[in-house]
C-alpha positions in Angstrom: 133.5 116.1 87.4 132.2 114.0 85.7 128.5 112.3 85.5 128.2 108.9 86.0 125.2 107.0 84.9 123.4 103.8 87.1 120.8 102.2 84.8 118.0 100.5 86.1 115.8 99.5 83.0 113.6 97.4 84.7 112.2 100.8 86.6 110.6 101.7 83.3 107.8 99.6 84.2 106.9 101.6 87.2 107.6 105.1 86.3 106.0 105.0 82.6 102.7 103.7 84.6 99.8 106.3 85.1 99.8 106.8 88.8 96.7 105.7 90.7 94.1 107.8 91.7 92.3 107.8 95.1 93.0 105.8 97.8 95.7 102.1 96.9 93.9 100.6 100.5 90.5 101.3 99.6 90.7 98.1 96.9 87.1 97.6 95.5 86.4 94.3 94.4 87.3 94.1 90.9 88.8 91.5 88.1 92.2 92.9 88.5 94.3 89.5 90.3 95.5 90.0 93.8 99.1 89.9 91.8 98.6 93.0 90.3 97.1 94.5 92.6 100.2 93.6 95.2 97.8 92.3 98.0 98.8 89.4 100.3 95.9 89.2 102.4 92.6 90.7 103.6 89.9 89.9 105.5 87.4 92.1 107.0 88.8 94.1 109.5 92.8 94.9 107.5 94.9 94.5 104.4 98.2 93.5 103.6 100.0 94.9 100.2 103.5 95.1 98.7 104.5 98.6 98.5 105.0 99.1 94.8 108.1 101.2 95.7 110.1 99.6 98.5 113.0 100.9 100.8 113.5 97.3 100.7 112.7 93.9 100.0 109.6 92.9 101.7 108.4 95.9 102.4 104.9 95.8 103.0 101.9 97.9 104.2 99.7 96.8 106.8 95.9 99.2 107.0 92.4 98.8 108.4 89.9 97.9 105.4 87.9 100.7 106.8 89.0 104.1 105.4 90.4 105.4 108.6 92.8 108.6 109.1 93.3 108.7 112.5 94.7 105.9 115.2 92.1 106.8 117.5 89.6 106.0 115.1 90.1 102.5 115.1 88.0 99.8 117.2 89.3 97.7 119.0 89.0 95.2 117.2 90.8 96.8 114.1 93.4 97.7 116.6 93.9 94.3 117.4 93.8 92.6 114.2 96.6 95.0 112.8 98.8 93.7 114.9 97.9 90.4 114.8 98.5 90.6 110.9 101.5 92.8 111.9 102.7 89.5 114.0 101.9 87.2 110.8 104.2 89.4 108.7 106.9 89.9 110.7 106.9 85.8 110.9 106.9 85.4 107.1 109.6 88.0 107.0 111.7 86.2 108.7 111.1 82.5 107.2 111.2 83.9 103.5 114.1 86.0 103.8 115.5 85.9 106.9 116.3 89.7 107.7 118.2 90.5 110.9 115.9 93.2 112.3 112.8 95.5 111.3 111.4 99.0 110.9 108.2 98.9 112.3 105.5 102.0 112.6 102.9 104.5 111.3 103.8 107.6 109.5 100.6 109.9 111.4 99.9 112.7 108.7 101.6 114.0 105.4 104.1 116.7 107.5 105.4 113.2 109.4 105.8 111.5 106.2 102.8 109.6 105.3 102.4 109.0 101.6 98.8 108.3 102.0 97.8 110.6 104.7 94.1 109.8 104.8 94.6 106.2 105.3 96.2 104.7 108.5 98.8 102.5 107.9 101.5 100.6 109.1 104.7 99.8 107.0 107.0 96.8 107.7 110.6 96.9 106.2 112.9 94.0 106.3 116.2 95.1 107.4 120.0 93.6 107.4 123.4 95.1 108.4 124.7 96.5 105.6 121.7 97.4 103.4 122.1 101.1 103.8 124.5 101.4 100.6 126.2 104.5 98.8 123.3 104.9 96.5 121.4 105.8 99.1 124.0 108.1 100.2 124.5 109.4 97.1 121.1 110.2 95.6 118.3 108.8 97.5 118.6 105.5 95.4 117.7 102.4 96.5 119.1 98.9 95.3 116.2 95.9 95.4 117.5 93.1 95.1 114.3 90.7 94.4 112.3 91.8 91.3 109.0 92.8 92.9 106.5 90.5 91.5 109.5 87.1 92.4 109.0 88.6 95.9 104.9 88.8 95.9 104.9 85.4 94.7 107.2 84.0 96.9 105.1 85.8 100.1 101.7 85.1 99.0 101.5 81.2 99.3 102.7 82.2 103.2 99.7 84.0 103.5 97.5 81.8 102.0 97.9 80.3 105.5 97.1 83.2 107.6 94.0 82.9 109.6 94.0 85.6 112.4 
């Protein structure tokens, strides 16, 4: 049989980067634009960022600002304001691109899937009917169909708004 070949250029970018070290929701304060840094919105208590490598478009993160492993570590007033933010996303979501459901939830611990195990969070990925497509099938490819910095810009005036 034989090979075929799907080029994605654009990919370069994010591959030929030196991964980040430590923890991508413990952001210090530091000269680097919110753009490059993916985040849509903080406040005290949680953080919203882009996740630089997306099931699909949208798809965001949602964590405490306080490095926190565990759910039942959280206050309660953490555990409220993520999902009051969660509520603000899933709003935006909608009016930006207007998805026709959602994947909601926490991946609890590396053996459950969590990417960043030592950090609670919650990911949020737009979904529509049909968006599961044979490169997923056939090699755990994905097909984005916004360039990821179009879809930061076009989220972040949104939360500009946000006051929670």
């Amino acid at each position: 049989m034989e090979r075929k070949i799907l080029w994605a250029p654009w990919r370069g970018e994010y591959v030929s980067k030196k991964r980040e070290t430590g923890c991508i929701f413990c952001i210090p304060n530091s000269p680097l634009p919110d753009e490059e840094k993916l985040v849509l919105y903080r406040d005290q208590k949680v953080l919203v960022i882009m996740n630089k490598f997306p099931y699909n478009v949208g798809h965001l993160l949602v964590s405490p600002v306080r490095h926190v492993k565990e759910l039942e570590e959280l206050i309660e007033e953490e555990l409220l304001a993520l999902m009051k933010i969660t509520r603000e996303c899933v709003k935006i979501l909608k009016k930006v691109f207007n998805p026709q459901g959602f994947n909601i939830g926490f991946n609890l611990g590396k053996v459950a899937g969590a990417g960043y195990p030592d950090h609670l969070h919650l990911q949020i990925v737009p979904r529509w009917e049909g968006d599961i497509n044979f490169l997923t099938i056939l090699d755990e490819v994905r097909l984005i169909s916004h360039h990821l910095i179009s879809t930061y810009r076009e989220l972040f005036s949104y939360f500009q708004k946000v006051r929670i």
